[in-house]
Chimera marker file (.cmm) of the C-alpha trace (Angstrom):
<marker_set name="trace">
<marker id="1" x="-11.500" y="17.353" z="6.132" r="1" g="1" b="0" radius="0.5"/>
<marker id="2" x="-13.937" y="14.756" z="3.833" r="1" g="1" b="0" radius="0.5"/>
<marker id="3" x="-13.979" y="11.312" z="4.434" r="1" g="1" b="0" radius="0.5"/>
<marker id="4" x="-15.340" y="9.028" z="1.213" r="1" g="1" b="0" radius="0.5"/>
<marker id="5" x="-16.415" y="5.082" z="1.392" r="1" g="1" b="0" radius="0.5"/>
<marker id="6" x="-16.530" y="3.268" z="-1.666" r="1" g="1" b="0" radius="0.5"/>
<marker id="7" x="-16.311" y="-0.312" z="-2.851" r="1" g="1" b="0" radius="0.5"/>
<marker id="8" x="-13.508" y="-2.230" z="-4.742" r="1" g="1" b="0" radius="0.5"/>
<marker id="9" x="-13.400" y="-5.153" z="-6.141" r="1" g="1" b="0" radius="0.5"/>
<marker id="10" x="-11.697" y="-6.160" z="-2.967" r="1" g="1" b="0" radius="0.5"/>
<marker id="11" x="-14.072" y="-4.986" z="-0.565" r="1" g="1" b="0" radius="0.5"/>
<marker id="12" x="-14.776" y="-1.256" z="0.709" r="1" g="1" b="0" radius="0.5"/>
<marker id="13" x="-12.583" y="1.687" z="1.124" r="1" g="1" b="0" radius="0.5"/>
<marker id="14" x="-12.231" y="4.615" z="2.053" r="1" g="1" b="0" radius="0.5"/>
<marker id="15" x="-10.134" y="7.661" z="1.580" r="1" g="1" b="0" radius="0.5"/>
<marker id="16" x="-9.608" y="10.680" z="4.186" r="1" g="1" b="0" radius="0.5"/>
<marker id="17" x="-8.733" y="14.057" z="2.843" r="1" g="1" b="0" radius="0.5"/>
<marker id="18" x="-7.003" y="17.193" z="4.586" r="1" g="1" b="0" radius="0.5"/>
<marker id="19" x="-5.833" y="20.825" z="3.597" r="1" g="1" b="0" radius="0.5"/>
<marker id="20" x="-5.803" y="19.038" z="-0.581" r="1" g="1" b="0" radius="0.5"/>
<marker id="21" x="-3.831" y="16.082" z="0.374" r="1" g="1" b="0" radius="0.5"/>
<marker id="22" x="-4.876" y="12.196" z="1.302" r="1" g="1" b="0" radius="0.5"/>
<marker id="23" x="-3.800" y="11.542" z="4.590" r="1" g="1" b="0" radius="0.5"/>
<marker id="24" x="-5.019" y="7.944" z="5.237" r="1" g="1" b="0" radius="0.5"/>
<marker id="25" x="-6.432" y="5.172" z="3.154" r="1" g="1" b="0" radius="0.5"/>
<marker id="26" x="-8.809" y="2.418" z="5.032" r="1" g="1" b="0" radius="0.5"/>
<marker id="27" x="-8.197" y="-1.443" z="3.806" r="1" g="1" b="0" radius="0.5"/>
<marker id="28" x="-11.565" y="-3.875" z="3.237" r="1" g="1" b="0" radius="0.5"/>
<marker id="29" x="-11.700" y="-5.749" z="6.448" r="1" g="1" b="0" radius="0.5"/>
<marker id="30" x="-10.968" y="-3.005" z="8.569" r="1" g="1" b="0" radius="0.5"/>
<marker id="31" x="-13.504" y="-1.097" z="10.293" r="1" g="1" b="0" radius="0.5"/>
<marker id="32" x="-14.155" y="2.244" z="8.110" r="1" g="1" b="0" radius="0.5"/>
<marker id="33" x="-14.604" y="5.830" z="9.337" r="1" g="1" b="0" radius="0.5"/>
<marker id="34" x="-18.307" y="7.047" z="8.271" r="1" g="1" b="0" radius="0.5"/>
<marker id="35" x="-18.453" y="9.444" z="5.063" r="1" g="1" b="0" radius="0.5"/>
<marker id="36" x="-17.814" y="13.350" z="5.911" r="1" g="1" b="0" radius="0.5"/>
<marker id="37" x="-17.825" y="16.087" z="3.885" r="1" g="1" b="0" radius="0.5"/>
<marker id="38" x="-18.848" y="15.083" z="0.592" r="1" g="1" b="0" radius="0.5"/>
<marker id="39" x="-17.064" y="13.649" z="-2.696" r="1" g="1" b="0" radius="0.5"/>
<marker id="40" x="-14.346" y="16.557" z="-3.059" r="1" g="1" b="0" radius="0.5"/>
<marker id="41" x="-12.818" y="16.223" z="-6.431" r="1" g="1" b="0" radius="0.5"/>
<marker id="42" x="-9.291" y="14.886" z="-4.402" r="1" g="1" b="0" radius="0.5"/>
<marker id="43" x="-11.242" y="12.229" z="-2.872" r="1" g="1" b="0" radius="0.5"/>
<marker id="44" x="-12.848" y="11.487" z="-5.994" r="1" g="1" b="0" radius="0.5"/>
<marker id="45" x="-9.922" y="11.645" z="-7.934" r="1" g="1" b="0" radius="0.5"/>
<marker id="46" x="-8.648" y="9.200" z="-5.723" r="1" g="1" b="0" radius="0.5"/>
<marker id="47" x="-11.432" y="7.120" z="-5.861" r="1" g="1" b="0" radius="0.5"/>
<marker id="48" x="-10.613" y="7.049" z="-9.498" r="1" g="1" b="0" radius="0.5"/>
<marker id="49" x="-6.987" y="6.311" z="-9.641" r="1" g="1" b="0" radius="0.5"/>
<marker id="50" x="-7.194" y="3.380" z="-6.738" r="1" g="1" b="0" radius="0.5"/>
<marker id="51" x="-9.954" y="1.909" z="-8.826" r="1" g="1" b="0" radius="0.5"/>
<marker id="52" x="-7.553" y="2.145" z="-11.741" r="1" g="1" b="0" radius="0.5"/>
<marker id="53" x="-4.820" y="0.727" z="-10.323" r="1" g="1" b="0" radius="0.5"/>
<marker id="54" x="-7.035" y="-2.038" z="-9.086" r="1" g="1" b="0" radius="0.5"/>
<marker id="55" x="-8.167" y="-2.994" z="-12.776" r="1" g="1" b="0" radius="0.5"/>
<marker id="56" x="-4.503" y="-3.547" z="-14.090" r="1" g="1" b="0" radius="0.5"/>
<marker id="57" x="-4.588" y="0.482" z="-16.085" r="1" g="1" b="0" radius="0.5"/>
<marker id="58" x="-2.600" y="2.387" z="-13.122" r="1" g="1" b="0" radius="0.5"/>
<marker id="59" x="0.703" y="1.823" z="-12.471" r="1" g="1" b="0" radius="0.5"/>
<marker id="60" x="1.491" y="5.118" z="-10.110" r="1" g="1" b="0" radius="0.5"/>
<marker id="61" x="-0.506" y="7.277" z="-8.721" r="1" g="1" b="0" radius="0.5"/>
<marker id="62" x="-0.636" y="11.315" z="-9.045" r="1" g="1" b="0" radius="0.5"/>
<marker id="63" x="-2.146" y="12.182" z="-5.680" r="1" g="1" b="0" radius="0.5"/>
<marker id="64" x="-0.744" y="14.724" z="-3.109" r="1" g="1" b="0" radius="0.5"/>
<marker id="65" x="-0.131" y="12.734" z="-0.045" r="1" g="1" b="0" radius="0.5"/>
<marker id="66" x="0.465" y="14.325" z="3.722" r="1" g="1" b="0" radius="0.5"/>
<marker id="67" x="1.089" y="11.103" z="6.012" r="1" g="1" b="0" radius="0.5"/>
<marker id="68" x="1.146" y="11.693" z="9.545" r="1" g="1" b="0" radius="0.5"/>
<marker id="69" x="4.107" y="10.199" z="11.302" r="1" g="1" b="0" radius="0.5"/>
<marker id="70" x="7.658" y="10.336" z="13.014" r="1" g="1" b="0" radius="0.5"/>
<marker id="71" x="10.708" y="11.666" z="10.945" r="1" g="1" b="0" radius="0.5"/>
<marker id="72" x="11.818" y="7.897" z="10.657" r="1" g="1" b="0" radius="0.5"/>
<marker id="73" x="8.551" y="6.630" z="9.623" r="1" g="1" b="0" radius="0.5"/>
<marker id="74" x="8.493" y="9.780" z="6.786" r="1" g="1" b="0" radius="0.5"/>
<marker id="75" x="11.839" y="8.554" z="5.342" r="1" g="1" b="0" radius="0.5"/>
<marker id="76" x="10.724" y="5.018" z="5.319" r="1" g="1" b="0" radius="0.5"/>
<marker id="77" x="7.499" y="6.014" z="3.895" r="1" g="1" b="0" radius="0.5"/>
<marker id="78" x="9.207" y="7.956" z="1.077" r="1" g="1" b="0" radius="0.5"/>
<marker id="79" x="11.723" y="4.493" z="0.539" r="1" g="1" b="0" radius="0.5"/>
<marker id="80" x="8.311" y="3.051" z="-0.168" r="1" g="1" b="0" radius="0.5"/>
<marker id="81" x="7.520" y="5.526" z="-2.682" r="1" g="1" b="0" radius="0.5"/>
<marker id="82" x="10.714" y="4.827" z="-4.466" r="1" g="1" b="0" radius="0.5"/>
<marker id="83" x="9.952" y="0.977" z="-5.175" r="1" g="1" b="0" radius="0.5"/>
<marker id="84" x="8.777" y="0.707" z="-8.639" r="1" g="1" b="0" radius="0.5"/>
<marker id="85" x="5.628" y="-0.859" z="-9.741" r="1" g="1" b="0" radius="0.5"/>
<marker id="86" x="6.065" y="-4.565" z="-9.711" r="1" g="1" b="0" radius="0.5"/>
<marker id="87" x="8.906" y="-4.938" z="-7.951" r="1" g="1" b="0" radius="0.5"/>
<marker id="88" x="9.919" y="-5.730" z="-4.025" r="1" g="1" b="0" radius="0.5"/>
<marker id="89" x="12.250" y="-4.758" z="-1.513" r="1" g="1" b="0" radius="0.5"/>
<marker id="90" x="12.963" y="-6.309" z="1.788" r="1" g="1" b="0" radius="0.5"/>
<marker id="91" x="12.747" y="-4.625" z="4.964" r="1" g="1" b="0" radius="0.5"/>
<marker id="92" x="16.681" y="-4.739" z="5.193" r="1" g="1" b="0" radius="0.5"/>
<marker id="93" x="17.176" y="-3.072" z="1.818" r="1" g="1" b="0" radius="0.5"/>
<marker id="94" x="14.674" y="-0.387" z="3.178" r="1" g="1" b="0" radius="0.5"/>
<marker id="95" x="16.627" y="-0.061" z="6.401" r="1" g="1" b="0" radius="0.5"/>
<marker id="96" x="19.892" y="0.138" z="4.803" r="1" g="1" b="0" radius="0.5"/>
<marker id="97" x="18.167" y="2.981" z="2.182" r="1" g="1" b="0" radius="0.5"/>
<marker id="98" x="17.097" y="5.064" z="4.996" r="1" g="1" b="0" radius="0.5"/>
<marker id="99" x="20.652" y="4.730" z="6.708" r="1" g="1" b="0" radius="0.5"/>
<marker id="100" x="19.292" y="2.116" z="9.546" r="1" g="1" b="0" radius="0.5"/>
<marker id="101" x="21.142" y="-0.732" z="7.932" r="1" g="1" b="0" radius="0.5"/>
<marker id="102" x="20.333" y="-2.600" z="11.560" r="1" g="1" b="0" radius="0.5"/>
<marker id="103" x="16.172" y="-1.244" z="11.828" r="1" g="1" b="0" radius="0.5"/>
<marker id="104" x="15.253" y="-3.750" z="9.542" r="1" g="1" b="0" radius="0.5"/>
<marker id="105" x="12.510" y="-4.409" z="12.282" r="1" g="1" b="0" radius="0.5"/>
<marker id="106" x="11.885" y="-0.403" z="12.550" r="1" g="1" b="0" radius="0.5"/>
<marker id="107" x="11.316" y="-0.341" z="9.138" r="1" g="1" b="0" radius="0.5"/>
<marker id="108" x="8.547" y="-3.263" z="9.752" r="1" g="1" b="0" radius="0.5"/>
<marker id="109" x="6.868" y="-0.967" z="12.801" r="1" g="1" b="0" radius="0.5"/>
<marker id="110" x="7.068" y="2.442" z="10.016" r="1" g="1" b="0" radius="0.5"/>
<marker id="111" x="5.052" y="-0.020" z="7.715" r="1" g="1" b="0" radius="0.5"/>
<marker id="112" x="2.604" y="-1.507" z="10.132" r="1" g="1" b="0" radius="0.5"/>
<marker id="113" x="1.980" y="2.686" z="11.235" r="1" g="1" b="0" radius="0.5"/>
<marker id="114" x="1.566" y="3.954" z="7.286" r="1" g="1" b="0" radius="0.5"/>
<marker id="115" x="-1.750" y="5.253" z="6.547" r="1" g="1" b="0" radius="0.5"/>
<marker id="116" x="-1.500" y="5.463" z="3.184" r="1" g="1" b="0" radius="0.5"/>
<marker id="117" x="-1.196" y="2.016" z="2.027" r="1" g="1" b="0" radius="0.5"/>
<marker id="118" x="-1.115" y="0.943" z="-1.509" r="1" g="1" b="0" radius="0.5"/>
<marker id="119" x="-1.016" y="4.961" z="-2.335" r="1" g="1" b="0" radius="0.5"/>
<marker id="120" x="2.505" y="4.331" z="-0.487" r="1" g="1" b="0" radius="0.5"/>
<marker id="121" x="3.194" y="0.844" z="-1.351" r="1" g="1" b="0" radius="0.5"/>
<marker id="122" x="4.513" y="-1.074" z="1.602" r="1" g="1" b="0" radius="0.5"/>
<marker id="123" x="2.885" y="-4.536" z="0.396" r="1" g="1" b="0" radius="0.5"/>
<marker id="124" x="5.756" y="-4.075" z="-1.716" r="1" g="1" b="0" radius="0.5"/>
<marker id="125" x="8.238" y="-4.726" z="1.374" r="1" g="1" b="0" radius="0.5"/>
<marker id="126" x="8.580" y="-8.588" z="1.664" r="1" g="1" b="0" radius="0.5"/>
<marker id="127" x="10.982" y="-10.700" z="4.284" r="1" g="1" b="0" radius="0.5"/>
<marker id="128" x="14.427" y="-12.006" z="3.091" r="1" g="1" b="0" radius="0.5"/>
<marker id="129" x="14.249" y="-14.437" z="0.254" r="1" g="1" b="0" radius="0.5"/>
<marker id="130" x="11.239" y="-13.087" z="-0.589" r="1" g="1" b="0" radius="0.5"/>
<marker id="131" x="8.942" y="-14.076" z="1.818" r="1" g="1" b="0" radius="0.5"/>
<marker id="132" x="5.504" y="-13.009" z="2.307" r="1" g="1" b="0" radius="0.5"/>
<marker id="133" x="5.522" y="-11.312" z="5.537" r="1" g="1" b="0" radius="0.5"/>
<marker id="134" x="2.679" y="-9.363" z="7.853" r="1" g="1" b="0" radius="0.5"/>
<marker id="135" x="0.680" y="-6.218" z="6.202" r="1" g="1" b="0" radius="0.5"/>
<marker id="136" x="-2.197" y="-4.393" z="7.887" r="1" g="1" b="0" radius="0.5"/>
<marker id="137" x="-4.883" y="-5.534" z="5.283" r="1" g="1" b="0" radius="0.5"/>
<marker id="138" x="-3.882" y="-8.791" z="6.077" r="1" g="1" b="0" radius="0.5"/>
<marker id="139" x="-1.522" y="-11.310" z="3.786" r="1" g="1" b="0" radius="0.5"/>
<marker id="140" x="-4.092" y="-12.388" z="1.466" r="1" g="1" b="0" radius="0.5"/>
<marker id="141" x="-4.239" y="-8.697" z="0.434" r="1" g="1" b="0" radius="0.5"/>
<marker id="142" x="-0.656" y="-8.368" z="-0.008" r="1" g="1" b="0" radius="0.5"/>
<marker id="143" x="-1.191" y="-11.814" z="-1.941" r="1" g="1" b="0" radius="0.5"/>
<marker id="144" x="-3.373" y="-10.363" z="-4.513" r="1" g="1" b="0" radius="0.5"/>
<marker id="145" x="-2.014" y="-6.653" z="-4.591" r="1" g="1" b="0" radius="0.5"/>
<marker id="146" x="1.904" y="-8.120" z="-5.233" r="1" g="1" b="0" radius="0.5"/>
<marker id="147" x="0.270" y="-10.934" z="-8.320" r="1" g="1" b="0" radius="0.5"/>
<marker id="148" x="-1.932" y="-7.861" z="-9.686" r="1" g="1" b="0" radius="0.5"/>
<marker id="149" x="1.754" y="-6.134" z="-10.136" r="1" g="1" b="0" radius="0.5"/>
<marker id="150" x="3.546" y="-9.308" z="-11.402" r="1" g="1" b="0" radius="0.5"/>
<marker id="151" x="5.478" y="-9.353" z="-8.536" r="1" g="1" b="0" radius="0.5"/>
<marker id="152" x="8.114" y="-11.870" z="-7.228" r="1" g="1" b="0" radius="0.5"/>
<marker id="153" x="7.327" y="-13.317" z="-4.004" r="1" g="1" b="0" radius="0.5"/>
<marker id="154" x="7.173" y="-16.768" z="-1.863" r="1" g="1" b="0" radius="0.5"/>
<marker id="155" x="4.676" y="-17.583" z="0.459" r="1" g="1" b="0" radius="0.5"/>
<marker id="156" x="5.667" y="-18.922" z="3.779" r="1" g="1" b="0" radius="0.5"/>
<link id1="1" id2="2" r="1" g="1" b="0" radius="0.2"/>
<link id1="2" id2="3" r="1" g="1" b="0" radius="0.2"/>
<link id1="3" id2="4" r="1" g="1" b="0" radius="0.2"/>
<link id1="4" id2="5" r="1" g="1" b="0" radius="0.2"/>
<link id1="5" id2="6" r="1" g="1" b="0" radius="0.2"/>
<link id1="6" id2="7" r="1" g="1" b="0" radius="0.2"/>
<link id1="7" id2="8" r="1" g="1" b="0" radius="0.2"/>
<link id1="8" id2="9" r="1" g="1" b="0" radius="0.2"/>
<link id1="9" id2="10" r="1" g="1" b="0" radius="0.2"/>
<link id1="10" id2="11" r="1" g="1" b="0" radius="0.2"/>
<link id1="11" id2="12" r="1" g="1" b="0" radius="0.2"/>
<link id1="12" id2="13" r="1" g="1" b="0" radius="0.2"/>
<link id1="13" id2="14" r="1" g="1" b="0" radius="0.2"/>
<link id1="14" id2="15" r="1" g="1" b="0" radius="0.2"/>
<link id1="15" id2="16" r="1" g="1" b="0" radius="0.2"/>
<link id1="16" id2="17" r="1" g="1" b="0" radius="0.2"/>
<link id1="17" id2="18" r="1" g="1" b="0" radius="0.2"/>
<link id1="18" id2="19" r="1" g="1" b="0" radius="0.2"/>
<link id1="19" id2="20" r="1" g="1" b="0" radius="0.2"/>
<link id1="20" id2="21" r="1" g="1" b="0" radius="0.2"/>
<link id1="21" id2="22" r="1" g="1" b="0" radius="0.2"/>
<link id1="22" id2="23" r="1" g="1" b="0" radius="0.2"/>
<link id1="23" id2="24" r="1" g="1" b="0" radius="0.2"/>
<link id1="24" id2="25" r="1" g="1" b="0" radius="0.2"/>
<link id1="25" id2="26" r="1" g="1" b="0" radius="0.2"/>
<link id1="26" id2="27" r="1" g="1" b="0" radius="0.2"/>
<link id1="27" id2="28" r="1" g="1" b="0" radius="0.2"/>
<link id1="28" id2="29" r="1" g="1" b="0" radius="0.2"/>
<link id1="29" id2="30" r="1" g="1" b="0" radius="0.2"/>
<link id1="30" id2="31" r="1" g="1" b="0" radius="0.2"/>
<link id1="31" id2="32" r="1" g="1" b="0" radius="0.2"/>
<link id1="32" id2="33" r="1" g="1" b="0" radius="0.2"/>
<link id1="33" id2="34" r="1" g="1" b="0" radius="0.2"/>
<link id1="34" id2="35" r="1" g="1" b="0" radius="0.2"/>
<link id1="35" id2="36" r="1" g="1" b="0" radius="0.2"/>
<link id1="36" id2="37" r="1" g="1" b="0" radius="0.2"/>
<link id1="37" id2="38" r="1" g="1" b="0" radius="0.2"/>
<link id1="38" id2="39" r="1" g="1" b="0" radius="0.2"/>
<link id1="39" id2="40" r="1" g="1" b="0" radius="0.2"/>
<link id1="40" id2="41" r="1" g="1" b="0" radius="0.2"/>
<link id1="41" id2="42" r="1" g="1" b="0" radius="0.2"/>
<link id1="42" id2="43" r="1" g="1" b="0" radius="0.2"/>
<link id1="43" id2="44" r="1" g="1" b="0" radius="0.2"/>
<link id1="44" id2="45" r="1" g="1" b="0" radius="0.2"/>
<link id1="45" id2="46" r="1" g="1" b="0" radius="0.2"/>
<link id1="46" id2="47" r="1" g="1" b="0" radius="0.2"/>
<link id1="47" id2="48" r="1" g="1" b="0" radius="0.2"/>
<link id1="48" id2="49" r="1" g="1" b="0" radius="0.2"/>
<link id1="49" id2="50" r="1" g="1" b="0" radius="0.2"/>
<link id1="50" id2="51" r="1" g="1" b="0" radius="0.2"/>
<link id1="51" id2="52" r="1" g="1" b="0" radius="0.2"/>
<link id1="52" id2="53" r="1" g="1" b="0" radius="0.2"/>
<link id1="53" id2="54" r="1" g="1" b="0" radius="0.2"/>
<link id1="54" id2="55" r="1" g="1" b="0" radius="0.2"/>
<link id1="55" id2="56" r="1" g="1" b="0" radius="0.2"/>
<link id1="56" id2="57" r="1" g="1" b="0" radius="0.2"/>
<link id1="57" id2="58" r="1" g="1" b="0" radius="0.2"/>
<link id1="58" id2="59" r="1" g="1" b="0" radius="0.2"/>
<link id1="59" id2="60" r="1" g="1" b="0" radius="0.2"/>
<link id1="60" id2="61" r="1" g="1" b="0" radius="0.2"/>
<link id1="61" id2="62" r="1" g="1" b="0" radius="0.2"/>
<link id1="62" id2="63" r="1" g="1" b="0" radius="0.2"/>
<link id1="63" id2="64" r="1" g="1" b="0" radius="0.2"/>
<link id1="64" id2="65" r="1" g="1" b="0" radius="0.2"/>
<link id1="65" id2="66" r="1" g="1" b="0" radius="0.2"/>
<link id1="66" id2="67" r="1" g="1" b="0" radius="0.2"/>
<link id1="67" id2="68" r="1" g="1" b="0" radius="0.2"/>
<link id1="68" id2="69" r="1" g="1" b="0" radius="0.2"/>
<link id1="69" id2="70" r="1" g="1" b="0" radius="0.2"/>
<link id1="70" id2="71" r="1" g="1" b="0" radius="0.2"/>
<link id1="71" id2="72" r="1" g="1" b="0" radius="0.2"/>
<link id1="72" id2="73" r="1" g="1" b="0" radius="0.2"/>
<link id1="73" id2="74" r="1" g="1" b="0" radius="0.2"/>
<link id1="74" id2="75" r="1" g="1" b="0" radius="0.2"/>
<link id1="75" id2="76" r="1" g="1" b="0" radius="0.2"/>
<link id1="76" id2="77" r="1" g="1" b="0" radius="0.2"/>
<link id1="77" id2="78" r="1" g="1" b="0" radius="0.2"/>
<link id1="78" id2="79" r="1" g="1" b="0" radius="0.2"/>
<link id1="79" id2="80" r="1" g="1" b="0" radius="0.2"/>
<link id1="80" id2="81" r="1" g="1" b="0" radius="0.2"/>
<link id1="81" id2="82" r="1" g="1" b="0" radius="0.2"/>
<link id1="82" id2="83" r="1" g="1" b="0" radius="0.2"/>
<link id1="83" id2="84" r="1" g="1" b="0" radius="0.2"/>
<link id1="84" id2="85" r="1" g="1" b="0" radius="0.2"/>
<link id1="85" id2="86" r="1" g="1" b="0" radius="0.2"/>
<link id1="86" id2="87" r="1" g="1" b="0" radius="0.2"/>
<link id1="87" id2="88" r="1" g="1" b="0" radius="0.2"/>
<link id1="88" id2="89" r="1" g="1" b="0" radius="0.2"/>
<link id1="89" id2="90" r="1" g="1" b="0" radius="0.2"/>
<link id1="90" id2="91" r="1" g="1" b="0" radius="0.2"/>
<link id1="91" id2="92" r="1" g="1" b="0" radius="0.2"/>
<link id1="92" id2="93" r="1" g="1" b="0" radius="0.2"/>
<link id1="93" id2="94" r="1" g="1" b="0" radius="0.2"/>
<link id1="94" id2="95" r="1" g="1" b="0" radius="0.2"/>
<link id1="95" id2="96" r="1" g="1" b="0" radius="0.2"/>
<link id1="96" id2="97" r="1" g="1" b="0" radius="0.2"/>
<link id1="97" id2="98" r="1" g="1" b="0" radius="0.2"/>
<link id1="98" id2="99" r="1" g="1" b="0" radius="0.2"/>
<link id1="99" id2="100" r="1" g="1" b="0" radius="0.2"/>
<link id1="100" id2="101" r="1" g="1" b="0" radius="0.2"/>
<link id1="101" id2="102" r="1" g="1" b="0" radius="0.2"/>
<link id1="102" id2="103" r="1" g="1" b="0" radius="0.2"/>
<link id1="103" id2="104" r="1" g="1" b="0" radius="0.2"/>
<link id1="104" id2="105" r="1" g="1" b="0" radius="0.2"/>
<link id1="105" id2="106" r="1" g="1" b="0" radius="0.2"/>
<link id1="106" id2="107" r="1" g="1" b="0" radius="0.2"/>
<link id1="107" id2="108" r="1" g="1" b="0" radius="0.2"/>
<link id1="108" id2="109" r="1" g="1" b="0" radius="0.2"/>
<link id1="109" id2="110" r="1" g="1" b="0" radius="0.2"/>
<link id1="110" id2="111" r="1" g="1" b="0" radius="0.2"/>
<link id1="111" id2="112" r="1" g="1" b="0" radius="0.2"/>
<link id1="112" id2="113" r="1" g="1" b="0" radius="0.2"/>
<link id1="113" id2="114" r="1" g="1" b="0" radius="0.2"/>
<link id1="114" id2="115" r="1" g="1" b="0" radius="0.2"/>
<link id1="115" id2="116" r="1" g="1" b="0" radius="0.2"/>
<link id1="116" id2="117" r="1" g="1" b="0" radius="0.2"/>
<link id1="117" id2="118" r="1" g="1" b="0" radius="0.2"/>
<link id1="118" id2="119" r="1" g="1" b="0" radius="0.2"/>
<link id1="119" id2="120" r="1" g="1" b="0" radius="0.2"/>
<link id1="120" id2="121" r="1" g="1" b="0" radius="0.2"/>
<link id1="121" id2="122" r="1" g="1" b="0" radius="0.2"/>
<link id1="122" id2="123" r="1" g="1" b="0" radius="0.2"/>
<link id1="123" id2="124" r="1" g="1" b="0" radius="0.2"/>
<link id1="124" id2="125" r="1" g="1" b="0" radius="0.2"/>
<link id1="125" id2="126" r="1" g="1" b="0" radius="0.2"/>
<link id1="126" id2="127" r="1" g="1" b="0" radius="0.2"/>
<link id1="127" id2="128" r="1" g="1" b="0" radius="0.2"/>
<link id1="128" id2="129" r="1" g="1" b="0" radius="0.2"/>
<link id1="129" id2="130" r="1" g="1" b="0" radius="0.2"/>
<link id1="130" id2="131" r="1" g="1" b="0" radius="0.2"/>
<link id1="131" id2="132" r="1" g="1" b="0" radius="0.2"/>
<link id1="132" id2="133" r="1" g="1" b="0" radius="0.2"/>
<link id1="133" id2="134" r="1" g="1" b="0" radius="0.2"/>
<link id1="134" id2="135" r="1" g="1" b="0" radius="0.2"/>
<link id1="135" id2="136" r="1" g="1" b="0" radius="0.2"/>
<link id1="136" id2="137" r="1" g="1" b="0" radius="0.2"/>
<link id1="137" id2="138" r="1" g="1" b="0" radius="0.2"/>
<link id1="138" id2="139" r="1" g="1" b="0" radius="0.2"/>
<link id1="139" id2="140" r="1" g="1" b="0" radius="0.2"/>
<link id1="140" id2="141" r="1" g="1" b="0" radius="0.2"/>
<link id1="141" id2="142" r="1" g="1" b="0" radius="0.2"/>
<link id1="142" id2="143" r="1" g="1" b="0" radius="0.2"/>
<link id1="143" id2="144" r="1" g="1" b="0" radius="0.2"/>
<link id1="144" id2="145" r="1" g="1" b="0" radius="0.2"/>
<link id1="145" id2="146" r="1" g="1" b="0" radius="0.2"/>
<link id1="146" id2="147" r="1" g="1" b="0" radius="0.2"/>
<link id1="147" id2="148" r="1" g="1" b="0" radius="0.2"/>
<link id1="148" id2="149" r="1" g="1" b="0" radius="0.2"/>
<link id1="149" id2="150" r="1" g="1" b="0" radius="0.2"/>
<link id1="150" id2="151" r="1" g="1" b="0" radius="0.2"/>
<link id1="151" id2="152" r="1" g="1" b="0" radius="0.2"/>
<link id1="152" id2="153" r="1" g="1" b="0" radius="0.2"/>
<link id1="153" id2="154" r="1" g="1" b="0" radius="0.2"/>
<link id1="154" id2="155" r="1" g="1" b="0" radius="0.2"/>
<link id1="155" id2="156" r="1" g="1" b="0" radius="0.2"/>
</marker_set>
């Protein structure tokens, strides 16, 4: 298992790394894990492709990615996957994609738990009509993540 900090232009990261896949991604503002077991080439491949994505050049990333999580949380977190670059989905369309077309709010726990945000893009999940709703790096993140895309959204 490595751990690697780094900074973004949003603040610092970091990625975790187990048996050759990312398993969690920390958000600026968070409290971050302390660096372990030096800059793999995953992590820094990683690294690479988040800072990518960041600068408007990455659209998807090409990382092998082992969340941790309940089978519902898994099939939500592949949903996510599915949502192309610049677009959104709300957390009813997700439920109803999963076959939960009533866990709209299930799908909103699943999102709140996945620790591989932006890898697996749940900013990309937004309240009906389009609203900005809550994200674990916080809304301005979402904010700035959803415009860097082109995104569709409203604020509240």
């Amino acid at each position: 298992m490595g751990i690697l900090v780094f900074d973004t232009p949003l603040g610092p990261m970091a990625l975790e790394e187990a048996e050759g896949s990312i398993t969690r991604l920390c958000l600026p503002g968070r409290s971050l894990p302390q660096p372990s077991g030096g800059e793999t080439a995953l992590l820094c491949r990683g690294r690479q492709e988040l800072l990518e994505y960041l600068a408007g050049k990455r659209k998807s990333f090409d990382l092998p990615l082992s969340p941790r999580g309940t089978p519902f949380q898994q099939r939500v977190w592949q949903a996510l996957g599915d949502i192309p670059y610049g677009q959104t989905r709300t957390y009813a369309q997700i439920a109803r994609a999963v076959d939960c077309p009533r866990g709209f709010r299930a799908v909103g726990m699943a999102n709140h738990r996945n620790p591989i945000p932006i890898l697996i893009p749940c900013h990309r999940v937004v309240g009906s009509g389009g609203t900005l709703t809550g994200y674990a790096g916080g809304l301005e993140l979402k904010k700035a993540l959803l415009a860097l895309e082109g995104a569709d959204f409203t604020e509240k």
